[in-house]
N, C-alpha and C positions, 0 to 999 in steps of 0.2 A: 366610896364617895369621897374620904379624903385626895385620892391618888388625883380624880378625877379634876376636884377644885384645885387642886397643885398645878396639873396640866394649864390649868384653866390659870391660873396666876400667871404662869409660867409661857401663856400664851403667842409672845413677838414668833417674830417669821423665823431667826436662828432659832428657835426651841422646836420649830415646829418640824425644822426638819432633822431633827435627830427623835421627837417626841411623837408617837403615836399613840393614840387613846381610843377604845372602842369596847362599848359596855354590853356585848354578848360572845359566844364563842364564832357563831356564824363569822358575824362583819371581822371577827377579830384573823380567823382563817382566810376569808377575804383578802382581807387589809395584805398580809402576809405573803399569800399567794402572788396577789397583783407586785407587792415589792421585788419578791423574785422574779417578775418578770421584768417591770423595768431596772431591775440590775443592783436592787439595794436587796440586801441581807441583814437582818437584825441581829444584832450581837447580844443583846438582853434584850429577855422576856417575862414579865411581871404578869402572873396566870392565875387569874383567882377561879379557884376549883369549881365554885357555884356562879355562875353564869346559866342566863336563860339561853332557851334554841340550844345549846350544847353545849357541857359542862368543860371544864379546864380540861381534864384529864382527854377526850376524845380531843380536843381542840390542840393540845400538847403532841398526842399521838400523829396527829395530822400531818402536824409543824415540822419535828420527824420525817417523815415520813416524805415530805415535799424537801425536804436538804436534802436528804440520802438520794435520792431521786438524782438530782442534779450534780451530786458530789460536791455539796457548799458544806464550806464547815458549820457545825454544830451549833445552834447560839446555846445560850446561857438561860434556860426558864427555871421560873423562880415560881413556884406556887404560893400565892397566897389564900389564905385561910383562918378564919376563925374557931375551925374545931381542931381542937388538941387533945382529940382521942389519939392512942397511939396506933392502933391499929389504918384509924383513918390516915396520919400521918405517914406509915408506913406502904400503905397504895398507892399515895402520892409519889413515892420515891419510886414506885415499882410499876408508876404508870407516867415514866418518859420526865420526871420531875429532877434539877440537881441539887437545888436547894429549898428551903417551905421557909416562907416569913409569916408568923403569925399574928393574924390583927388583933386588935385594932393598932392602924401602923400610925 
């Protein structure tokens, strides 16, 4: 919710074209997919693990998966997350994650 009202502050027309926002894994795959077709590749990606319709980690996998595809270079995903179990934190890294910021940000 914070990142989201950030966006949302953050809203003019320059912000909007480096800033993309989308509160499920679906639309966020989407969002992504369609960039790489019209020719934009995301360089950072801020991936919160718990998202409904599909969670960070398959939506990361994706991500993945749609670069490799193309041979685009890699972007930067960032899981975030509010559980800091370690074990959880450790399938984040081992499902396609580089870095985990944990909330509340």
């Amino acid at each position: 919710m914070a990142l989201q009202t950030l966006f949302e502050i953050l809203g003019n027309e320059e912000v909007k074209k480096i800033v993309d926002y989308r509160d499920d894994g679906v639309t966020a795959v989407e969002a992504i997919e369609q960039g790489i077709k019209d020719g934009y590749v995301y360089s950072l990606i801020l991936m919160d693990l718990s998202m409904i319709h599909m969670d960070g980690d398959e939506a990361s996998k994706i991500t993945r998966q749609l670069y490799s595809a193309r041979n685009l270079p890699q972007p930067l995903i960032v899981a975030c997350t509010a559980h800091c179990d370690q074990s959880y934190l450790n399938q984040a890294f081992e499902h396609h994650m580089d870095l985990i910021l944990l909330k509340p940000i």
